[in-house]
N, C-alpha and C positions, 0 to 999 in steps of 0.2 A: 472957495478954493482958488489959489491963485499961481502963478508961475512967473517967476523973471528971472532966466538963465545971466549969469554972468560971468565974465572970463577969472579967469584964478593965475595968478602970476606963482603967491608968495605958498608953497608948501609947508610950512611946516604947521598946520592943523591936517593937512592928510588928502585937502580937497584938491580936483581937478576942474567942476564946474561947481558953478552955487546955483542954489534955487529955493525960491518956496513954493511950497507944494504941502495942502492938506488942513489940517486946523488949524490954528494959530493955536500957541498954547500947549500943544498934544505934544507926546514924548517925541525931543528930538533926533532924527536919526538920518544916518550918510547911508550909500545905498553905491557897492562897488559899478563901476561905469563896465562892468558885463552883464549886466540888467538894465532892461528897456524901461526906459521913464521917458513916458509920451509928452513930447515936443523936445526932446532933448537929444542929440546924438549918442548912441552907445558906441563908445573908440577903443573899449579893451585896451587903454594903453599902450594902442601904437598908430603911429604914422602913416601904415598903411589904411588906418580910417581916419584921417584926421578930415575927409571930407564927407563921410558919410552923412547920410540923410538924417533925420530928427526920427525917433521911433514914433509910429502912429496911436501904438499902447500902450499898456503897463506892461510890464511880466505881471505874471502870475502875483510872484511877493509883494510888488508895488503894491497893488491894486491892493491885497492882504492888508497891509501896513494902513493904508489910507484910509481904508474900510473899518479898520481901528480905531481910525483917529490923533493916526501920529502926523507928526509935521518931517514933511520930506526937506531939508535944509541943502542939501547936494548928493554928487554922485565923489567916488572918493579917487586918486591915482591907483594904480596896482599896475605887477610885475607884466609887462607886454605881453597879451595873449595870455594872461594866468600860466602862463609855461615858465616859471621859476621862482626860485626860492628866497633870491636876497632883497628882494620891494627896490632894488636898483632901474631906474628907469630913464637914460638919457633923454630920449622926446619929451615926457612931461615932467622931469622931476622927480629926484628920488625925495619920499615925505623925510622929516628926520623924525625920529625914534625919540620921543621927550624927556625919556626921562636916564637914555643912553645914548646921547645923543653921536658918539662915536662908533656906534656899531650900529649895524641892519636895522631896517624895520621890521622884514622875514616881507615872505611874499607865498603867497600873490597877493590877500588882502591887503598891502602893507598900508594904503590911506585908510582902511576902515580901522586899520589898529591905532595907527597916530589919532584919528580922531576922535576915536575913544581916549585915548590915553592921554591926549592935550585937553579933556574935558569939554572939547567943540560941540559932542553930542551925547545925548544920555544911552544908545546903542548904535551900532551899525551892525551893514549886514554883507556879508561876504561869501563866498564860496569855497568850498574843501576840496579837491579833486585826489591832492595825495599831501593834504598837513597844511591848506592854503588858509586856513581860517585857526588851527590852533598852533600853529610856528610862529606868524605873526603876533599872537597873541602873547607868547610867549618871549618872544623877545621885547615886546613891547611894555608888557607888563601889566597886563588885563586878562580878562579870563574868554575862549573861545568855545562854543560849540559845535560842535559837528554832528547834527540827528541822523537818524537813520536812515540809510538809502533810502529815497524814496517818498521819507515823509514830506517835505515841501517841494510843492510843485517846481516842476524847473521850465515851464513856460514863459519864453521872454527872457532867457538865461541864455548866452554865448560862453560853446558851443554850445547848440541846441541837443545833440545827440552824447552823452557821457553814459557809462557804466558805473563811473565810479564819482562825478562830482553831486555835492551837494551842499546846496544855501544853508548857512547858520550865522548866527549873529553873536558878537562880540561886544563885552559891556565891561564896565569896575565893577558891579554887582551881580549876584548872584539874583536881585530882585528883577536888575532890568533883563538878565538872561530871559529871564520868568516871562516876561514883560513881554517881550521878542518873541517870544515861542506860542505865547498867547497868539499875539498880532497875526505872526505865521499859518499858526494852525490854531484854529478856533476849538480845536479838538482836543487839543494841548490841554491838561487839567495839572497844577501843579500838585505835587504830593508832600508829605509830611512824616518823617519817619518817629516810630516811635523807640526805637534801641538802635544801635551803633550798627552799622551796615555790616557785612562780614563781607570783608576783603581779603582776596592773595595780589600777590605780586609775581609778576612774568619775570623770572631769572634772566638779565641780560645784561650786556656788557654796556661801560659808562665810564669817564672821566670819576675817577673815584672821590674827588674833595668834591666834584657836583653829587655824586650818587649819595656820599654819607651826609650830606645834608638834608634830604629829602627823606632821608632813613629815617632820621632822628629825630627831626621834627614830628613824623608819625609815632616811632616809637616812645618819644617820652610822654605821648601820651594814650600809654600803653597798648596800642593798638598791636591786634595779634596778624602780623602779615605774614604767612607760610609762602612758599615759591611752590610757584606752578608753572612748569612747562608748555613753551608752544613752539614745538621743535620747527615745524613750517614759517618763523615768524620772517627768518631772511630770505628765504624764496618767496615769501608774499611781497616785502620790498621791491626787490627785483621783476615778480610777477607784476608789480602795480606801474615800476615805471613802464614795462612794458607795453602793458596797456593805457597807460598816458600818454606813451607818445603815436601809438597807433591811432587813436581816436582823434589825436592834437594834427597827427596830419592828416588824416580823414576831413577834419573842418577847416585846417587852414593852410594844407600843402599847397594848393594851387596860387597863393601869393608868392612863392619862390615860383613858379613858372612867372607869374605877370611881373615880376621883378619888384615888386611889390618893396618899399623902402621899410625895414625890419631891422631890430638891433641886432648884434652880432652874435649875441649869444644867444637869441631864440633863432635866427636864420638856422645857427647849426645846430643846434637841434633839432629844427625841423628837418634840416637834410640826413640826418642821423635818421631821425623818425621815418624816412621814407624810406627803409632801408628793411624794416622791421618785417619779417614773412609771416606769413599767415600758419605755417608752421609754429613761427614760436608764440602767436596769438595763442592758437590751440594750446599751447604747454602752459601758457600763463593762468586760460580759462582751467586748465585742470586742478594749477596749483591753487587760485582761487577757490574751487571746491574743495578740496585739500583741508585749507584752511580756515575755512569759512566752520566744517566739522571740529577742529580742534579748537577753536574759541566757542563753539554752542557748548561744546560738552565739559569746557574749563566751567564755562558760567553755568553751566547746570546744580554745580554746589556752591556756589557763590551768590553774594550781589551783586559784585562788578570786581573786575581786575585791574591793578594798574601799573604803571610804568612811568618813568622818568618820559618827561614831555621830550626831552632834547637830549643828545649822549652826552652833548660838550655845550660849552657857550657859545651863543652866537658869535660869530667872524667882526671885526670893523671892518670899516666900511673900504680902507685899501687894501682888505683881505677879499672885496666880495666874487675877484674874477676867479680864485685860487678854486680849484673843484673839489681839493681835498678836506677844506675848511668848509665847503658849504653842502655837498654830496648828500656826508652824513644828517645831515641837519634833521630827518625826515624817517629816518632809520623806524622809529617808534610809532610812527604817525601814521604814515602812505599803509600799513598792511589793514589797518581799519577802514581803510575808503575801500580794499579789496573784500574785504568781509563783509562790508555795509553797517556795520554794527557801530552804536553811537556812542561818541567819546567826545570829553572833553577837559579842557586844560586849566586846572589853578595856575596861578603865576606864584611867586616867591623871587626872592631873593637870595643867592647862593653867600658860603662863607664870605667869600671875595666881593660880595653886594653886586655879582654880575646876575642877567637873568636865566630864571632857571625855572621848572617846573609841573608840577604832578599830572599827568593822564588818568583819567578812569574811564572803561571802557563797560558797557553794561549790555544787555541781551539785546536784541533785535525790536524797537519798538518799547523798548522801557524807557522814552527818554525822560518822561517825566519823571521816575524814580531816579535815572540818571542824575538827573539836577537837583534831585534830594539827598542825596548819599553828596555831592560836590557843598550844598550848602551845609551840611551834617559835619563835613570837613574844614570848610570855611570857619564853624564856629566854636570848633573845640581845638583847633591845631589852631595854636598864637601865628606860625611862620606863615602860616595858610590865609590870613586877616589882617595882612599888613599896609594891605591898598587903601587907596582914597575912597572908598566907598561911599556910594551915593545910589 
């Protein structure tokens, strides 16, 4: 096992430090720089750690991954403090998006998804707190997961303390998802279905030439989608930023006291975030329970429910300070980091060949069926198997 850190000027594979780390040979994978990879600085993609210490350990997943037998190759850029959406990053670099390369990468993962998506690695791994791991995927053009609260450890993950974020990994295949979740969780058993999953779909609002495309694609191959109701779906939104930014300055308000050097669009958010009462904490944990009921009891007659990954196309990139182009981005996404329930994102490509694509969201702890019902879809919907797979 070996390590030699090196500086990274050029972004466009995704990375902010290189490294190897692990077997030679073993599945290659980038590892977002909000997980501790011992001798290496963890900097969350900002400034105000640009002089932090080198971690003494792995996180939790490191250690996971290694223990595999995969080859740690880097840690990846991402959106400053995981607090946004468009993987735009002045201090280190926005990655570019390969295969669009005019619009976003998504963020927060936004190097774990370029580096997937430029082919640098056979998986990486990133973090969800409200769509950080399937937006990016999403605009990128790879498929993202988001397991169930809870199931991997978040030991060695900044922030240390989340309700709602959680590590998943991001791949072109459905096999190295597989791969990843193995590495992740030893526990991980991949499943095999033997008849066509039984899906509804969450009635909601959408850019219609993106919505009829992901319609179509499923229905011409005859799939029976009914609509199902989750009337809490936009108070869980709003319940989630809520609790995003309460927890976000709980772990890093006190750098706007030290004056801490922060891009300007997380500064003010954080100064927003510090603003947040413990009153509407309390209203967001309600709606959370709320809601967290009305997804158990969708999926009680189901196998999983889905929804359009994104309402609209992602923004370009002289779109990405605009809030009204990027707000939404997440609309679909952030109310499953509030429920905990695991979802994740095919990619495709819309009429207009911009990125676009499917969510399925599955019970609490089903991820491994989860990723049965997504490869089940990968294989019989053509729009769904359009990537480079490997």
């Amino acid at each position: 096992m070996s390590q030699m850190a090196q500086p990274v000027t050029d972004r466009t594979d995704g990375f902010s430090q290189r490294c190897t780390l692990g077997r030679a040979g073993g599945l290659r994978v980038a590892v977002k720089d909000c997980l501790d990879v011992a001798g290496l600085p963890t900097r969350c993609g900002s400034a105000a750690f640009a002089d932090a210490p080198v971690a003494r350990k792995h996180a939790h997943a490191v250690a996971a991954l290694l223990e595999a037998g995969c080859e740690i190759t880097g840690k990846t850029v991402m959106h400053e403090l995981a607090y946004g959406m468009t993987g735009v990053n002045p201090y280190e670099g926005t990655p570019i998006n390969p295969r669009w390369p005019a619009l976003i990468p998504g963020g927060s993962s936004s190097g774990a998804a370029v580096a997937v998506a430029s082919g640098a690695v056979d998986f990486a791994i990133g973090t969800d707190t409200g769509g950080s791991v399937r937006q990016p995927a999403t605009c990128c053009g790879v498929i993202g997961l988001k397991p169930s609260f809870g199931r991997i450890d978040r030991a060695g993950a900044r922030p240390a303390h989340s309700s709602l974020d959680c590590i998943g990994p991001l791949a072109r295949s459905m096999d190295m998802i597989e791969a990843a979740m193995r590495a992740l969780d030893p526990g991980f058993i991949p499943e095999r279905l033997a008849r066509a999953p039984n899906l509804a779909r969450v009635r909601t609002e959408f850019d219609r030439a993106l919505g009829d495309s992901l319609l179509f694609a499923l229905q011409e191959q005859d799939y029976d989608l009914p609509y199902v109701n989750l009337p809490g779906m936009d108070a869980a939104y709003e319940a989630g930023l809520t609790l995003i930014g309460h927890e976000a300055h709980l772990a890093f308000g006190d750098l706007l006291a030290q004056g801490a050097p922060l891009g300007a669009d997380v500064r003010a958010r954080l100064v927003a975030a510090g603003r947040i009462t413990q009153a509407q904490v309390d209203q967001a944990e309600a709606v959370r329970a709320r809601f967290t009921a009305e997804v158990d009891a969708v999926l009680s007659g189901y196998d999983a429910i889905v929804t359009r990954a994104l309402p609209t196309h992602p923004p370009r990139l002289d779109e990405a300070e605009d809030p009204a182009k990027v707000l939404p981005l997440t609309r679909y996404l952030r109310p499953f980091n509030l429920s905990g329930h695991p979802a994740i994102v095919l990619p495709m490509a819309s009429a207009e060949g911009l990125p676009a694509g499917l969510q399925i969201i599955a019970p609490k702890g089903a991820d491994a069926r989860l990723c049965a019902i997504a490869r089940w879809l990968c294989e019989t919907v053509p729009a769904l198997n359009e990537r480079n797979e490997t």
